[in-house]
mmCIF file of the N, C-alpha and C atoms, coordinates in Angstrom:
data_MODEL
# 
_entry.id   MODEL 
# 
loop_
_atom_site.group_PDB 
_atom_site.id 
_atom_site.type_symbol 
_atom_site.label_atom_id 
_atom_site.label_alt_id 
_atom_site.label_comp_id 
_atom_site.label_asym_id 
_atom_site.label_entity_id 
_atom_site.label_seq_id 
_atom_site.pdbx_PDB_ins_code 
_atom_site.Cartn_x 
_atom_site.Cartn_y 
_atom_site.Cartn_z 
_atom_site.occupancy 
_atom_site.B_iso_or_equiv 
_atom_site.pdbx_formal_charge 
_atom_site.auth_seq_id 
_atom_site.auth_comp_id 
_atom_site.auth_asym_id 
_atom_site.auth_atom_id 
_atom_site.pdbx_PDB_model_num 
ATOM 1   N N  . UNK A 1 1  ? 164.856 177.974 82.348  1.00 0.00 ? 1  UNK A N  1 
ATOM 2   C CA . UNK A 1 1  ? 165.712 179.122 82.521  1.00 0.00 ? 1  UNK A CA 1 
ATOM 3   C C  . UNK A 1 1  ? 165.107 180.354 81.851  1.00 0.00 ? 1  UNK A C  1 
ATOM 4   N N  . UNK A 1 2  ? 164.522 180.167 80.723  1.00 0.00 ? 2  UNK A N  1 
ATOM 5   C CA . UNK A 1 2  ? 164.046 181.474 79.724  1.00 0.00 ? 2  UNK A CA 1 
ATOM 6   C C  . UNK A 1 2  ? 162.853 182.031 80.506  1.00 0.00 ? 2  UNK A C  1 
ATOM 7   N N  . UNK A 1 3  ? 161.981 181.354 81.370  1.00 0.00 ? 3  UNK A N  1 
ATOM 8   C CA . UNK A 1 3  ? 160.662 181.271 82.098  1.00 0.00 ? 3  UNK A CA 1 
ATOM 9   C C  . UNK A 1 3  ? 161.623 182.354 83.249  1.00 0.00 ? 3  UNK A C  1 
ATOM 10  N N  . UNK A 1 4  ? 162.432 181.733 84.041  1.00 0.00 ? 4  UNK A N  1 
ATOM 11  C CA . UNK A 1 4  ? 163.212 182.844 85.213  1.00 0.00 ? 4  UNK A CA 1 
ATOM 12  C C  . UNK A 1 4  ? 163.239 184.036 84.575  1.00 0.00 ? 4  UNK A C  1 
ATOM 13  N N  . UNK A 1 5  ? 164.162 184.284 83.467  1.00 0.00 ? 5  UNK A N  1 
ATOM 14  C CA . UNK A 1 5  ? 164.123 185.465 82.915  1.00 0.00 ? 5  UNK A CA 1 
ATOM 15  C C  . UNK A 1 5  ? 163.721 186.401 82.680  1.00 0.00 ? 5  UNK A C  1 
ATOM 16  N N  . UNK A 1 6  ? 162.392 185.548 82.285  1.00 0.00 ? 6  UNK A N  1 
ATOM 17  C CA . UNK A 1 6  ? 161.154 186.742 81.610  1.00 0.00 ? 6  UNK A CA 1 
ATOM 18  C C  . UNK A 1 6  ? 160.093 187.135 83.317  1.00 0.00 ? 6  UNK A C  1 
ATOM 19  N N  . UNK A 1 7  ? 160.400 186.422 84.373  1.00 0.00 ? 7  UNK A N  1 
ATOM 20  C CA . UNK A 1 7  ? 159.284 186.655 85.143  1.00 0.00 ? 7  UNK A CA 1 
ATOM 21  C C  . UNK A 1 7  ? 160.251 188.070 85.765  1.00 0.00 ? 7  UNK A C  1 
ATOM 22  N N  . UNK A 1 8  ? 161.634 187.712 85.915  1.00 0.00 ? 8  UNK A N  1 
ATOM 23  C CA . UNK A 1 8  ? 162.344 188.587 86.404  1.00 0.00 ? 8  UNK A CA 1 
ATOM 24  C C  . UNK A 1 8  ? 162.325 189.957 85.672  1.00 0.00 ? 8  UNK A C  1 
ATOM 25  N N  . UNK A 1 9  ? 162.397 189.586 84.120  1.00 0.00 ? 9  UNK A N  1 
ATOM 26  C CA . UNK A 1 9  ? 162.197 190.664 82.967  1.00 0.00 ? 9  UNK A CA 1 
ATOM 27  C C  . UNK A 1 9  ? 161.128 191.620 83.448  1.00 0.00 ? 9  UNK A C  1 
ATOM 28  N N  . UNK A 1 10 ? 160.044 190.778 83.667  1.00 0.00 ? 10 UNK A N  1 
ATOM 29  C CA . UNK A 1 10 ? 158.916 191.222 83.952  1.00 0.00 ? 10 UNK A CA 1 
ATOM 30  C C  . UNK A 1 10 ? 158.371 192.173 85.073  1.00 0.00 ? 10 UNK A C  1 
ATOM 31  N N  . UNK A 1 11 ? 159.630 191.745 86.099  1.00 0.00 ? 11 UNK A N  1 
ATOM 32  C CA . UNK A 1 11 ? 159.289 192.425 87.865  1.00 0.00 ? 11 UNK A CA 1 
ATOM 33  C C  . UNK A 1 11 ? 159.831 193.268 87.442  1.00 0.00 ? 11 UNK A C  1 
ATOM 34  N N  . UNK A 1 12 ? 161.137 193.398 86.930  1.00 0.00 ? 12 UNK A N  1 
ATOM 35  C CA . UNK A 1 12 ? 161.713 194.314 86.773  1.00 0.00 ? 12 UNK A CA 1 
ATOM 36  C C  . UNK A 1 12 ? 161.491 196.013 86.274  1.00 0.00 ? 12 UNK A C  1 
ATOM 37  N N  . UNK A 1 13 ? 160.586 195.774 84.975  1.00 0.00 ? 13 UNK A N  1 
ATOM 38  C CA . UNK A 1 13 ? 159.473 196.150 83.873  1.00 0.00 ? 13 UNK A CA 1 
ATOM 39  C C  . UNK A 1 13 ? 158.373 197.395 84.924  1.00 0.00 ? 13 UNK A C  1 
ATOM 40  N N  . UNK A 1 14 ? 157.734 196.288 85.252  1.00 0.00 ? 14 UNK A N  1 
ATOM 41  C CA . UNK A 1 14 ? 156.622 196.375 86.837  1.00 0.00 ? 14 UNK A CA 1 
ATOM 42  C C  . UNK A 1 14 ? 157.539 197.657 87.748  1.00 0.00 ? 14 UNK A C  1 
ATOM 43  N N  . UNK A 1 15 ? 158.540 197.592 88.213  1.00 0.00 ? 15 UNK A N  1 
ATOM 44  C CA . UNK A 1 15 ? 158.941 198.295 89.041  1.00 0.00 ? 15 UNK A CA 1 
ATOM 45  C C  . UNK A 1 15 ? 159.367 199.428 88.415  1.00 0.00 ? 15 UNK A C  1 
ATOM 46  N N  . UNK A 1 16 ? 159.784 199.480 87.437  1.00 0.00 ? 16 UNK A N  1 
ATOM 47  C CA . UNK A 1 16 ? 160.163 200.575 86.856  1.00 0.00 ? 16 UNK A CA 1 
ATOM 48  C C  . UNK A 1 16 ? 159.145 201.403 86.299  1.00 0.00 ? 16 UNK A C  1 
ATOM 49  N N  . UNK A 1 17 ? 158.162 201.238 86.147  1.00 0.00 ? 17 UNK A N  1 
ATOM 50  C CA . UNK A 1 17 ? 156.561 201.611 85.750  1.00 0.00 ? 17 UNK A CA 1 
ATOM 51  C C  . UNK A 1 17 ? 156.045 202.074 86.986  1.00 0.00 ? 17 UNK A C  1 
ATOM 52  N N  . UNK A 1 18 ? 156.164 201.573 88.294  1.00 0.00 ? 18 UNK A N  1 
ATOM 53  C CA . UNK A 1 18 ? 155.903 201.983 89.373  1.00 0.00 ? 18 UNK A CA 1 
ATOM 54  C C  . UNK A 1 18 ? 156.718 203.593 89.612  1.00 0.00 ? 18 UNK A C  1 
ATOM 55  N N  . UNK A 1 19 ? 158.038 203.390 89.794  1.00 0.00 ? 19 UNK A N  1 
ATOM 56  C CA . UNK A 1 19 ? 158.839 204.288 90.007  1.00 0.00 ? 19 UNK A CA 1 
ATOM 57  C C  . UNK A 1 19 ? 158.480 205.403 89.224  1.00 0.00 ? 19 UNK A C  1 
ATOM 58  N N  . UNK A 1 20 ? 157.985 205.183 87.576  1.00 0.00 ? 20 UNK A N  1 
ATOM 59  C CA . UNK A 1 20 ? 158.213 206.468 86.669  1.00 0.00 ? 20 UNK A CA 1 
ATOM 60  C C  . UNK A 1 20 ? 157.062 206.953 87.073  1.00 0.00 ? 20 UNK A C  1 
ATOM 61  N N  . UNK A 1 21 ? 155.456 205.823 87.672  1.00 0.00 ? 21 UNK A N  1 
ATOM 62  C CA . UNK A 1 21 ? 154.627 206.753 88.240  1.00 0.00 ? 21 UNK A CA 1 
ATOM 63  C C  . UNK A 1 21 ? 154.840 208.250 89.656  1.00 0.00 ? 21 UNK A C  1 
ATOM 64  N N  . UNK A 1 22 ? 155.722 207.593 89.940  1.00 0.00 ? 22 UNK A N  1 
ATOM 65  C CA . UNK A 1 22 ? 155.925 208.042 91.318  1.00 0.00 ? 22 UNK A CA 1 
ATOM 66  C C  . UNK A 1 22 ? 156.472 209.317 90.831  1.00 0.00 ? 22 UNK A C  1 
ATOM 67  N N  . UNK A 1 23 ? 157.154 209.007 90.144  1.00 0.00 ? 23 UNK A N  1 
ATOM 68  C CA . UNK A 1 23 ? 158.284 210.407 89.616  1.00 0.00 ? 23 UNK A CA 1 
ATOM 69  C C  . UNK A 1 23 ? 157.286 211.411 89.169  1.00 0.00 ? 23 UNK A C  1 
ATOM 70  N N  . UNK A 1 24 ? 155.897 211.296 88.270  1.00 0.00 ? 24 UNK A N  1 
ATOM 71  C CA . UNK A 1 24 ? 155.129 212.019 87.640  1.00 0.00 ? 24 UNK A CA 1 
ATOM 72  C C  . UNK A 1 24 ? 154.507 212.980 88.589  1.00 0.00 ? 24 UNK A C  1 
ATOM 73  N N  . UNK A 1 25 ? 154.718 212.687 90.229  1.00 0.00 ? 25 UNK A N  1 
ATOM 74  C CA . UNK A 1 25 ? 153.632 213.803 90.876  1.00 0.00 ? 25 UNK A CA 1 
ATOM 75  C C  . UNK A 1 25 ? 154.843 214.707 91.535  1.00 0.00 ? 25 UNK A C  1 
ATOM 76  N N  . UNK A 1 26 ? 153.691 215.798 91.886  1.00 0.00 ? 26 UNK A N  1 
ATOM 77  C CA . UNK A 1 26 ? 154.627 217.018 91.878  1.00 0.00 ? 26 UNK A CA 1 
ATOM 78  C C  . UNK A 1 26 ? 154.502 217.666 93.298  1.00 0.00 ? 26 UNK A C  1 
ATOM 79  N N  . UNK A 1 27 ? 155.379 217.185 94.153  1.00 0.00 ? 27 UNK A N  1 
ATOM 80  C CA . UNK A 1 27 ? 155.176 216.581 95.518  1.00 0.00 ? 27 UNK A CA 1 
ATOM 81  C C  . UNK A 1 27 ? 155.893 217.843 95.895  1.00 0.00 ? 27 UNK A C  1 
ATOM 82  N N  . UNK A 1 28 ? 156.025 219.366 95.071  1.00 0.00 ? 28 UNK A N  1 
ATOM 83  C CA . UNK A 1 28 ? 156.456 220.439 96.066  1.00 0.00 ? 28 UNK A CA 1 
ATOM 84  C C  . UNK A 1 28 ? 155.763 221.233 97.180  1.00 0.00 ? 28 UNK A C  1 
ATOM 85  N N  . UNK A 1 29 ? 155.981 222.351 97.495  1.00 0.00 ? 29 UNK A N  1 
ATOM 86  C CA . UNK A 1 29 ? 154.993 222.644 99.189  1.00 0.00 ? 29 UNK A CA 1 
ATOM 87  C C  . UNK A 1 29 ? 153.978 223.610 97.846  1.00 0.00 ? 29 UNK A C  1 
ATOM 88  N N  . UNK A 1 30 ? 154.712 224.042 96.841  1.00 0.00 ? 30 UNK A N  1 
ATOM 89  C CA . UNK A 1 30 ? 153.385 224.894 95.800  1.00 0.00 ? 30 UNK A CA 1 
ATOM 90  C C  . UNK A 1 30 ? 152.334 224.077 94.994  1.00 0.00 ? 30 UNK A C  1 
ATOM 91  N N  . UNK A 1 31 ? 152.754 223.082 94.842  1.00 0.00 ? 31 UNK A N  1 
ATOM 92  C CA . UNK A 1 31 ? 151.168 221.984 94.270  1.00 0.00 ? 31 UNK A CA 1 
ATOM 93  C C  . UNK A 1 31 ? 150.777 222.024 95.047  1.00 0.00 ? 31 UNK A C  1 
ATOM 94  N N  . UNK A 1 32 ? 150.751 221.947 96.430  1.00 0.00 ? 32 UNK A N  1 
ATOM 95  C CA . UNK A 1 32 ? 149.576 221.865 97.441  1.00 0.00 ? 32 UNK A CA 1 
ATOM 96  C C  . UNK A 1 32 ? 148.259 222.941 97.193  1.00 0.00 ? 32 UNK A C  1 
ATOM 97  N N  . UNK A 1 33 ? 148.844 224.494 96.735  1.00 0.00 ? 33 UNK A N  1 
ATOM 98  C CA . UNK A 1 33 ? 147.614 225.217 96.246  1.00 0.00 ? 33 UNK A CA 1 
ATOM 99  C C  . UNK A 1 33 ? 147.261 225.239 94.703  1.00 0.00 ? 33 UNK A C  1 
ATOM 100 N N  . UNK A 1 34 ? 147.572 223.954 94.106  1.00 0.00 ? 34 UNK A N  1 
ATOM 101 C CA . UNK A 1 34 ? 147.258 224.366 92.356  1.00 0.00 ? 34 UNK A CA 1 
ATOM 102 C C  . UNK A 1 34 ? 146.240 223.230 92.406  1.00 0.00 ? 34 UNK A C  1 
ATOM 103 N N  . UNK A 1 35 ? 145.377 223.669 91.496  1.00 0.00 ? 35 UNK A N  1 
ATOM 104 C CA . UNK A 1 35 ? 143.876 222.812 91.088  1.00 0.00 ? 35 UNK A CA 1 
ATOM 105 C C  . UNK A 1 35 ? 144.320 221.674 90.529  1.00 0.00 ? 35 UNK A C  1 
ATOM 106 N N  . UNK A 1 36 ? 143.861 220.466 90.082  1.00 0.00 ? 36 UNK A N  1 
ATOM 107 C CA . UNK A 1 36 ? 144.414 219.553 89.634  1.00 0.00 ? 36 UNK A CA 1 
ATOM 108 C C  . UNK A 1 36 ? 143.946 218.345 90.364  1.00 0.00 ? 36 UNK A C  1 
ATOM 109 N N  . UNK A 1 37 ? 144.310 216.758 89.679  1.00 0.00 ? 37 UNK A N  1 
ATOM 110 C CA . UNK A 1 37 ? 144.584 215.837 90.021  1.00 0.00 ? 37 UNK A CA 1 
ATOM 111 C C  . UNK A 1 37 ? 145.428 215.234 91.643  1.00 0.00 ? 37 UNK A C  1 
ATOM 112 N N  . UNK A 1 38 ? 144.957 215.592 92.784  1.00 0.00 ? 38 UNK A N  1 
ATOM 113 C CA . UNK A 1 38 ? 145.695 215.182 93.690  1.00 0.00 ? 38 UNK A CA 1 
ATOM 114 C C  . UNK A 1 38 ? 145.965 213.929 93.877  1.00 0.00 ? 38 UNK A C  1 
ATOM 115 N N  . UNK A 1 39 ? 146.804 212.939 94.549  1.00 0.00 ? 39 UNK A N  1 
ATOM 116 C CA . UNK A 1 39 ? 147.503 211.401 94.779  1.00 0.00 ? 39 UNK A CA 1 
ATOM 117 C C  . UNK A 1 39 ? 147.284 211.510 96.581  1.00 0.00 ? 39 UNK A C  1 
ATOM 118 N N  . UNK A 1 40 ? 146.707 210.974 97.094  1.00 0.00 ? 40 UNK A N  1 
ATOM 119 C CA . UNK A 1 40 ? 146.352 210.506 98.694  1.00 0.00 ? 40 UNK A CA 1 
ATOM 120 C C  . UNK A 1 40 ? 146.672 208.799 98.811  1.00 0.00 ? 40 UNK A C  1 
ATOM 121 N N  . UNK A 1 41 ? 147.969 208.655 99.850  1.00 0.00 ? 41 UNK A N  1 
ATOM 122 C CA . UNK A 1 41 ? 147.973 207.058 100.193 1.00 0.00 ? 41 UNK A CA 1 
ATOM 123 C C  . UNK A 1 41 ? 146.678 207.088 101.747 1.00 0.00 ? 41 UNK A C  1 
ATOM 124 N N  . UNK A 1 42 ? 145.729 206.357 101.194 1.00 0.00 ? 42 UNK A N  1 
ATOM 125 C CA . UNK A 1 42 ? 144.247 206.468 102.598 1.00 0.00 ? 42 UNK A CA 1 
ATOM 126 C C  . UNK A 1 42 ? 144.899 205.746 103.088 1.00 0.00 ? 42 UNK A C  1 
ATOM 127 N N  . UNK A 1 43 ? 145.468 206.152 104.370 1.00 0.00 ? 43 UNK A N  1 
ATOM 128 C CA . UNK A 1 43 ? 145.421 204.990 105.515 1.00 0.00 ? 43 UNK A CA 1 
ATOM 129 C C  . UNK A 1 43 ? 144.267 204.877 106.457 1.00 0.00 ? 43 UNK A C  1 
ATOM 130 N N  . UNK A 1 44 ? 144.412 203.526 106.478 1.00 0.00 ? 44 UNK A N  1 
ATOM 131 C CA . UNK A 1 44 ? 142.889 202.843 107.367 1.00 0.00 ? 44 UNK A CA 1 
ATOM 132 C C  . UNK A 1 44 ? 143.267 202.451 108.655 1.00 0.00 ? 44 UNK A C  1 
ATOM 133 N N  . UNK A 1 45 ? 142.319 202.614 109.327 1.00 0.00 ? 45 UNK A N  1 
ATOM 134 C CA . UNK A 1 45 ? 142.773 201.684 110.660 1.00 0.00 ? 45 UNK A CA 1 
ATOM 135 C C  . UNK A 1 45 ? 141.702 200.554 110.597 1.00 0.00 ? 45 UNK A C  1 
ATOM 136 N N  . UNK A 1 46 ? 142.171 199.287 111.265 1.00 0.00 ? 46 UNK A N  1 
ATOM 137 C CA . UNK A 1 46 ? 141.481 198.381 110.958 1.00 0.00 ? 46 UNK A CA 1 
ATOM 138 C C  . UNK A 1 46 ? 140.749 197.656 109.307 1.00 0.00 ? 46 UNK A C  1 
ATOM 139 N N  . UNK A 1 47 ? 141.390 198.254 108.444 1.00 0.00 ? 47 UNK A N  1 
ATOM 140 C CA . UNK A 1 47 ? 141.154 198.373 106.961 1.00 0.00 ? 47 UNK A CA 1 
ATOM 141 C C  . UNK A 1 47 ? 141.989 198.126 106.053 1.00 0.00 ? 47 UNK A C  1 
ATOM 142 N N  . UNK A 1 48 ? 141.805 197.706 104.837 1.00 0.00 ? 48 UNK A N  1 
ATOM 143 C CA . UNK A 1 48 ? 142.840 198.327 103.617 1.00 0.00 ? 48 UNK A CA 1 
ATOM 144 C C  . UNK A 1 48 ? 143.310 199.616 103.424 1.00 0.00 ? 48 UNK A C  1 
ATOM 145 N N  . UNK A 1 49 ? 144.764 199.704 103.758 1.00 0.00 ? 49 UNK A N  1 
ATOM 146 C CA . UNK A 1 49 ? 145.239 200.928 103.258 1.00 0.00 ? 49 UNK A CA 1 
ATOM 147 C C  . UNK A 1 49 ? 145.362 200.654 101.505 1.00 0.00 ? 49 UNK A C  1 
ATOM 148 N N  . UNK A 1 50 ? 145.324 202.228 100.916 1.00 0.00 ? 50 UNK A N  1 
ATOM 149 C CA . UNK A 1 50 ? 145.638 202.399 99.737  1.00 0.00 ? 50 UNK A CA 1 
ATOM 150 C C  . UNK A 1 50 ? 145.708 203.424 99.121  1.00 0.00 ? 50 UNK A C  1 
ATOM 151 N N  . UNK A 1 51 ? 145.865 203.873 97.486  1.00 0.00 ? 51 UNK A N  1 
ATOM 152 C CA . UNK A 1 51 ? 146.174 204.985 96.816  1.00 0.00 ? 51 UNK A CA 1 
ATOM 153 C C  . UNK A 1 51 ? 145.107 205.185 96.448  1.00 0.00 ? 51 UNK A C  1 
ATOM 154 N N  . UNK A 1 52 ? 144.603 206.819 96.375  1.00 0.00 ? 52 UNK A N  1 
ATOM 155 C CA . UNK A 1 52 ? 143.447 207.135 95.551  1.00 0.00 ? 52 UNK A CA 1 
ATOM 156 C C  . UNK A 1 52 ? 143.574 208.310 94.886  1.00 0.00 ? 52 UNK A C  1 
ATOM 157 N N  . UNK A 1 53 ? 142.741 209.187 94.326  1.00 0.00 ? 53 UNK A N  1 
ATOM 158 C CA . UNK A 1 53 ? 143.314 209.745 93.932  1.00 0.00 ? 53 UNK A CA 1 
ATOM 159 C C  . UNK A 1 53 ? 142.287 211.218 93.637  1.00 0.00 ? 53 UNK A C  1 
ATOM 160 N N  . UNK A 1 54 ? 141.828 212.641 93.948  1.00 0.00 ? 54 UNK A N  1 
ATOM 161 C CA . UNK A 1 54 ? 140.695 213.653 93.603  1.00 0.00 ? 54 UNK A CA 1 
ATOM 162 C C  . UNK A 1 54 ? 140.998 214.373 92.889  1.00 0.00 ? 54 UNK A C  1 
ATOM 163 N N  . UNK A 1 55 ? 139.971 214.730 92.235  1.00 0.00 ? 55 UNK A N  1 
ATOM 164 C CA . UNK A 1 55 ? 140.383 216.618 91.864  1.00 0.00 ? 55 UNK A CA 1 
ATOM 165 C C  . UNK A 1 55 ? 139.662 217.324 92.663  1.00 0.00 ? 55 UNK A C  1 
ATOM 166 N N  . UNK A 1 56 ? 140.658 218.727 92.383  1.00 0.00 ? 56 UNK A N  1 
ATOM 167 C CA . UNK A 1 56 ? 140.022 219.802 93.620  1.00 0.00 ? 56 UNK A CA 1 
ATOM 168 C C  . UNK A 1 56 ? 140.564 221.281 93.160  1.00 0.00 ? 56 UNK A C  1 
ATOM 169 N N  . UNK A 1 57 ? 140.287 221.990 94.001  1.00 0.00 ? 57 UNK A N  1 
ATOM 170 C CA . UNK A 1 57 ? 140.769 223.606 93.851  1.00 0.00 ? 57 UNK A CA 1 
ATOM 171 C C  . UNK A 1 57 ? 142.483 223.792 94.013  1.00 0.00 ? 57 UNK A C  1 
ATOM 172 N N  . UNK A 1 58 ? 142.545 222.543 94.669  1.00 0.00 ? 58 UNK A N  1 
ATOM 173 C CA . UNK A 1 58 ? 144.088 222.147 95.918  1.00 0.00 ? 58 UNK A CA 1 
ATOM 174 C C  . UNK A 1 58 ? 143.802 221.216 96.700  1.00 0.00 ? 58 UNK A C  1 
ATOM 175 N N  . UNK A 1 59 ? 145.013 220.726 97.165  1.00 0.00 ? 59 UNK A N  1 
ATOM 176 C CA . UNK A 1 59 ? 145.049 219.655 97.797  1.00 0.00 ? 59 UNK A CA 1 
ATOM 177 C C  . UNK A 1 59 ? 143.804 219.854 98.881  1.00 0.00 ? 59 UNK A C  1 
ATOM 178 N N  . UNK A 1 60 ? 143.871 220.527 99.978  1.00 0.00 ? 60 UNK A N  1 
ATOM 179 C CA . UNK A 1 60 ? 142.826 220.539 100.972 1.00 0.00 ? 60 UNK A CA 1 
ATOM 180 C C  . UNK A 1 60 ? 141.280 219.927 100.569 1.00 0.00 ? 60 UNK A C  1 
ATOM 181 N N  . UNK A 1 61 ? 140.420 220.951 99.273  1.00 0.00 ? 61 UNK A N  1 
ATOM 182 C CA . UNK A 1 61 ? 139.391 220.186 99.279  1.00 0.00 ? 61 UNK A CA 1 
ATOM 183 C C  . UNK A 1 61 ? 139.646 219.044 98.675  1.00 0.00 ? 61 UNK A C  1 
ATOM 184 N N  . UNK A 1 62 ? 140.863 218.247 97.994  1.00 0.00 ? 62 UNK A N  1 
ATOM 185 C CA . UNK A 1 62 ? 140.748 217.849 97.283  1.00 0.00 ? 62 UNK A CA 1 
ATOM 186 C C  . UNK A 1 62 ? 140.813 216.314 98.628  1.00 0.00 ? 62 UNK A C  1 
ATOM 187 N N  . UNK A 1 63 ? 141.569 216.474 99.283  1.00 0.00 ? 63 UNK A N  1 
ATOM 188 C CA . UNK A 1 63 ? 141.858 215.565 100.444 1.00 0.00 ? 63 UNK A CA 1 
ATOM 189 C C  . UNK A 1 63 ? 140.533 215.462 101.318 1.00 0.00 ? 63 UNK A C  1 
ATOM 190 N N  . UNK A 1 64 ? 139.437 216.889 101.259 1.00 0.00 ? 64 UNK A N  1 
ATOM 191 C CA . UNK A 1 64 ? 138.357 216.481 102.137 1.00 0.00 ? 64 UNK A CA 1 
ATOM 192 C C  . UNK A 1 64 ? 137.216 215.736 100.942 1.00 0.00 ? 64 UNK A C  1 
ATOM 193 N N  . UNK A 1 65 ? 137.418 215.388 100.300 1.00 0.00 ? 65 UNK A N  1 
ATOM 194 C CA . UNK A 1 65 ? 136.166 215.080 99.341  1.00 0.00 ? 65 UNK A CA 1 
ATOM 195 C C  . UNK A 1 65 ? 136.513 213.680 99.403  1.00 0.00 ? 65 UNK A C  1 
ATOM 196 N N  . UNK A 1 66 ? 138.130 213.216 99.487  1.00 0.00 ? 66 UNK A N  1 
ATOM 197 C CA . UNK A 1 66 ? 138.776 211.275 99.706  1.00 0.00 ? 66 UNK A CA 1 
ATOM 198 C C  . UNK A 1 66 ? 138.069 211.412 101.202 1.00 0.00 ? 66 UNK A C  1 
ATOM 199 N N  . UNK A 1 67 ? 138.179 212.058 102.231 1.00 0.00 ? 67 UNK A N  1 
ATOM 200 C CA . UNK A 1 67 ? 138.172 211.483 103.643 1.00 0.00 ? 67 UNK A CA 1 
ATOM 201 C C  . UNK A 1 67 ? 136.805 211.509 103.687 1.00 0.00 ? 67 UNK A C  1 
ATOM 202 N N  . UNK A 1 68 ? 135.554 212.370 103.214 1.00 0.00 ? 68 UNK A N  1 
ATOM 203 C CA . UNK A 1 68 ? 134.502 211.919 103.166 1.00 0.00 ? 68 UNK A CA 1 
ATOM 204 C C  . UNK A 1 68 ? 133.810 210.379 102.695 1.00 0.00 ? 68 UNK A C  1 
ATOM 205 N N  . UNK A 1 69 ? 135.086 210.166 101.356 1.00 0.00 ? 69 UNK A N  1 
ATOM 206 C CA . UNK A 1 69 ? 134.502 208.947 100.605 1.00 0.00 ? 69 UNK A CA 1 
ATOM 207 C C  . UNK A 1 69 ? 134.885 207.690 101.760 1.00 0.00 ? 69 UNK A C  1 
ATOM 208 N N  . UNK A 1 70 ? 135.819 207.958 102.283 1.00 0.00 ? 70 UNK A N  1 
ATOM 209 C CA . UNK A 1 70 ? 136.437 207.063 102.886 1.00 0.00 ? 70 UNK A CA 1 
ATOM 210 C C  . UNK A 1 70 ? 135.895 206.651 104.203 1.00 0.00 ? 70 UNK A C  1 
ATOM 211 N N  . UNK A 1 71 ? 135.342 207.516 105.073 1.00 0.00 ? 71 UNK A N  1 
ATOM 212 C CA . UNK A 1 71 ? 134.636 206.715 106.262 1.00 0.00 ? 71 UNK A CA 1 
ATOM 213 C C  . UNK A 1 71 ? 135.368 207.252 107.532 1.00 0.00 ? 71 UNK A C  1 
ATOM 214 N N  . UNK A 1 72 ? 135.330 206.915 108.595 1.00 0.00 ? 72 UNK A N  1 
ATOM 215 C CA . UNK A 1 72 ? 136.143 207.763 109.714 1.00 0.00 ? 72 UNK A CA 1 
ATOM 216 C C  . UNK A 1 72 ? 136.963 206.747 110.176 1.00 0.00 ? 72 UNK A C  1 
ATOM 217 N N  . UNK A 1 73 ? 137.307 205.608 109.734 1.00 0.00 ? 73 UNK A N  1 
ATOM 218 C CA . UNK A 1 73 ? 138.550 204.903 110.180 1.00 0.00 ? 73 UNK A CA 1 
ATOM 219 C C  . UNK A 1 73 ? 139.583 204.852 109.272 1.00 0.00 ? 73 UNK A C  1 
ATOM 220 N N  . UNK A 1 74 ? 139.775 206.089 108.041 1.00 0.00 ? 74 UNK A N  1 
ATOM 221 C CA . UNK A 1 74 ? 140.491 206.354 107.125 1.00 0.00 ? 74 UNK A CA 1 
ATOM 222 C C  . UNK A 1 74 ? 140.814 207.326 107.117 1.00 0.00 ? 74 UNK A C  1 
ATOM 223 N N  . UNK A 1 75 ? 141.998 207.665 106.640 1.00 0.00 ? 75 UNK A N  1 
ATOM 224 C CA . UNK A 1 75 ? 142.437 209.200 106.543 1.00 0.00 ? 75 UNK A CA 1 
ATOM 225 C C  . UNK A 1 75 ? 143.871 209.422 104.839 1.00 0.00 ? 75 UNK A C  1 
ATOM 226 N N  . UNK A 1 76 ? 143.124 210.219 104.132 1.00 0.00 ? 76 UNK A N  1 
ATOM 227 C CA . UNK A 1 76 ? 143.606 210.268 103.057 1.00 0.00 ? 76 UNK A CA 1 
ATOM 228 C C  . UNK A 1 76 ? 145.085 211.022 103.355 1.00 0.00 ? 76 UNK A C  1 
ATOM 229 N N  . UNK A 1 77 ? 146.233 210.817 103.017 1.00 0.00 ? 77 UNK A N  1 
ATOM 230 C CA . UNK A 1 77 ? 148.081 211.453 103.018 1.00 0.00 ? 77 UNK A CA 1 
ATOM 231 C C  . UNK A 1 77 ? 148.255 211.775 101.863 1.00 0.00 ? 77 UNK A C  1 
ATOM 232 N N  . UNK A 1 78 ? 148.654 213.154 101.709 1.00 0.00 ? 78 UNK A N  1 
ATOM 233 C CA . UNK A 1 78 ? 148.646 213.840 99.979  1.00 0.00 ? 78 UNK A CA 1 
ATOM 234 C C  . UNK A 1 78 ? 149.997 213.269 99.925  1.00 0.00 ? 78 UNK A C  1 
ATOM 235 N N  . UNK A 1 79 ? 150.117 212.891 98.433  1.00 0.00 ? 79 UNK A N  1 
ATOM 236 C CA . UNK A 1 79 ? 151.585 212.624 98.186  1.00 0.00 ? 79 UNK A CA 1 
ATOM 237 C C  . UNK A 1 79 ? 152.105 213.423 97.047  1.00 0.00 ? 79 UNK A C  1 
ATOM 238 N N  . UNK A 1 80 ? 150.854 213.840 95.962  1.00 0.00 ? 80 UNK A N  1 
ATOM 239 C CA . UNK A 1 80 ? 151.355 214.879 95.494  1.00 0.00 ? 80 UNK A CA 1 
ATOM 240 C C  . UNK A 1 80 ? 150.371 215.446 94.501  1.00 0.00 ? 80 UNK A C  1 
ATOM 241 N N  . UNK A 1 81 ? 150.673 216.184 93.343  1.00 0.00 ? 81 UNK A N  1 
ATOM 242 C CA . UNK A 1 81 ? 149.775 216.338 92.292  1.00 0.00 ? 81 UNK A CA 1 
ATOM 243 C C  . UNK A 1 81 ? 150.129 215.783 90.961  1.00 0.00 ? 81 UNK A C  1 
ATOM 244 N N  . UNK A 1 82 ? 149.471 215.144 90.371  1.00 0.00 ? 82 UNK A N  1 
ATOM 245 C CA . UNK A 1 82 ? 149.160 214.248 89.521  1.00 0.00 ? 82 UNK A CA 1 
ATOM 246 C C  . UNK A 1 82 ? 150.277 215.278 87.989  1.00 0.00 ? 82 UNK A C  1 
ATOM 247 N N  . UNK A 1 83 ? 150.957 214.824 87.556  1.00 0.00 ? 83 UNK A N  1 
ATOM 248 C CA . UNK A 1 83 ? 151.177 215.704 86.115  1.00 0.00 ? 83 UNK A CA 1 
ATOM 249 C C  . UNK A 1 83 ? 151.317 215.512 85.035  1.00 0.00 ? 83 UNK A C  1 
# 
């Protein structure tokens, strides 16, 4: 029973660490032009999708410098700026 607890303790923990990341970016239409840390979910086709993450002037170069890294069956989705 104490083993259930703690794994549950644990997801629980996990998700909430997830969430407070999520909360940290600054996903308004004005971070799109501030320098900084950008957040891109790359979606792939035929691939692993996933999170990555640039710096840049703004989102734009900051999104063309992931889609370069990434290959042409990927495409980096700003989600926000890093804070």
């Amino acid at each position: 029973m104490k083993k259930i607890f703690g794994i549950v303790g644990l997801t629980v923990g996990a998700t909430m660490m997830v969430a407070g990341a999520a909360m940290a970016l600054d996903s308004s239409f004005d971070a799109l032009s501030k320098s900084g840390k950008h957040q891109f979910y790359v979606w792939c086709t035929g691939g692993k999708s996933h999170t990555d993450s640039a710096d840049g002037a703004n989102a734009k170069e900051a999104q063309a410098a992931l889609a370069a890294k990434a290959g042409d069956s990927c495409w980096p989705v700003w989600q926000g700026l890093a804070g």
